[in-house]
C-alpha positions as CSV (number, residue, x, y, z in Angstrom):
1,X,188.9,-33.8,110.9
2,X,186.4,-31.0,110.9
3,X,183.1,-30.8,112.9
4,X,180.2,-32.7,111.5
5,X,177.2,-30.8,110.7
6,X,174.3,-30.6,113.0
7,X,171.1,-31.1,111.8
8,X,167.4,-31.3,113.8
9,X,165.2,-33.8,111.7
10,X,161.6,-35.2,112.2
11,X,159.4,-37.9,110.8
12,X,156.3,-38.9,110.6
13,X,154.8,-42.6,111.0
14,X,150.9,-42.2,109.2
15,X,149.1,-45.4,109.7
16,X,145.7,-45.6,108.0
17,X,143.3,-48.8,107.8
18,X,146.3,-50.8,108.9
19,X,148.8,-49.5,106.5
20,X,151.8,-47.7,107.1
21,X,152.9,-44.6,104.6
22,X,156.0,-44.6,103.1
23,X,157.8,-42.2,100.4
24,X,160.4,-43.4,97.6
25,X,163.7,-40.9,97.6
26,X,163.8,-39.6,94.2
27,X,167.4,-39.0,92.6
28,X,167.1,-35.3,93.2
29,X,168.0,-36.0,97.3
30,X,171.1,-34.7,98.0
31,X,173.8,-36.6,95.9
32,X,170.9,-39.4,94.8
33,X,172.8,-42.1,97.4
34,X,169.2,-43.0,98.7
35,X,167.1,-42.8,94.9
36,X,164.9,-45.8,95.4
37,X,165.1,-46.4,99.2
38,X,161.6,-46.0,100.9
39,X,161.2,-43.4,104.3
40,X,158.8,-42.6,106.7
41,X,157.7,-38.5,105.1
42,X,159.5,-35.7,106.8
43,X,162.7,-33.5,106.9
44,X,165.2,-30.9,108.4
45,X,164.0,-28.4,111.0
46,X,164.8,-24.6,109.7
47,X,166.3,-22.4,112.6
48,X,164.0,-21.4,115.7
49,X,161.1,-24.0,114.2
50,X,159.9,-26.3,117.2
51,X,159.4,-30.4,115.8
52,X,155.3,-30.4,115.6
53,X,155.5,-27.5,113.6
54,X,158.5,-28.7,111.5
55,X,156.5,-32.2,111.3
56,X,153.0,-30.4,109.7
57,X,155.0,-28.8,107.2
58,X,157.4,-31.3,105.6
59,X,154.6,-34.2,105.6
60,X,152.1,-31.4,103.8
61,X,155.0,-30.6,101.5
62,X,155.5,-34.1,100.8
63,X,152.3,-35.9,100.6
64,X,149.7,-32.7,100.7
65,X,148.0,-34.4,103.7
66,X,147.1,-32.8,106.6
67,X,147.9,-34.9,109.8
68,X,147.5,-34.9,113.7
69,X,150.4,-35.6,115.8
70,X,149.5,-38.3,118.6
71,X,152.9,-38.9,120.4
72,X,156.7,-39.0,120.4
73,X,157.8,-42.8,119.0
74,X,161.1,-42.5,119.0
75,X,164.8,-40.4,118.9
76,X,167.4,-41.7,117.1
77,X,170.3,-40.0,115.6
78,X,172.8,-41.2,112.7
79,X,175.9,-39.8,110.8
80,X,176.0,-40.2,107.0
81,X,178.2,-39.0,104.6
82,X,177.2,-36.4,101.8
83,X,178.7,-34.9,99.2
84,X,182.1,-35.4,100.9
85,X,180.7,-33.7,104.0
86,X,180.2,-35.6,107.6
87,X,176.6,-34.6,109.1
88,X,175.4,-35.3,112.7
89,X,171.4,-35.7,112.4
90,X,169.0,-36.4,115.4
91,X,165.9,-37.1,114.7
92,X,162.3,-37.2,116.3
93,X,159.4,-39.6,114.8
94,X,156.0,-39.2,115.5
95,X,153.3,-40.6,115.0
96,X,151.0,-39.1,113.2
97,X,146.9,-39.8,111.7
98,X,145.4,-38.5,108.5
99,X,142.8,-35.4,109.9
100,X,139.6,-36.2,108.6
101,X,138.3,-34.6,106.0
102,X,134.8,-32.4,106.6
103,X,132.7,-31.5,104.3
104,X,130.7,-28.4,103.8
């Protein structure tokens, strides 16, 4: 059996006025397995990026909010299969507020 995949991955928990965000996977997410299925926002890590950094980016990719970090929730770590290929991913949620928006 060959080596699963590594993969560093974070997430984001955004509460606001009691609610809690979540995203629905399109089809276009790796093989479409999860199209419908509702996450927290985030994603992979790219090489040499630390987690906070990795966290700002994929939640203003994925929403186009900007968000402060206020502390580690949890780290958890799962093995699916894609495309025919076994992955290893640990993950790192956060959670995570909406910054306030100031105006001129």
């Amino acid at each position: 059996m060959t080596e699963p995949k590594l993969f560093l991955a974070t997430k984001a928990i955004i509460v606001h006025n009691g609610k809690i965000l979540l995203l629905k996977e399109s089809k276009k997410y790796t093989d479409g397995t999860n199209a419908g299925r509702y996450d927290f926002p985030g994603g992979r890590l790219k090489p040499g990026e630390r987690y906070d950094d990795a966290l700002l980016r994929e939640v203003r990719e994925e929403t186009g909010l900007d968000v402060e970090i206020s502390n580690t929730l949890c780290v958890n770590e799962w093995r699916p299969t894609v495309r025919d290929e076994h992955w290893h991913i640990v993950g790192v949620s956060f959670c995570a507020a909406q910054k306030p928006i100031r105006l001129p």
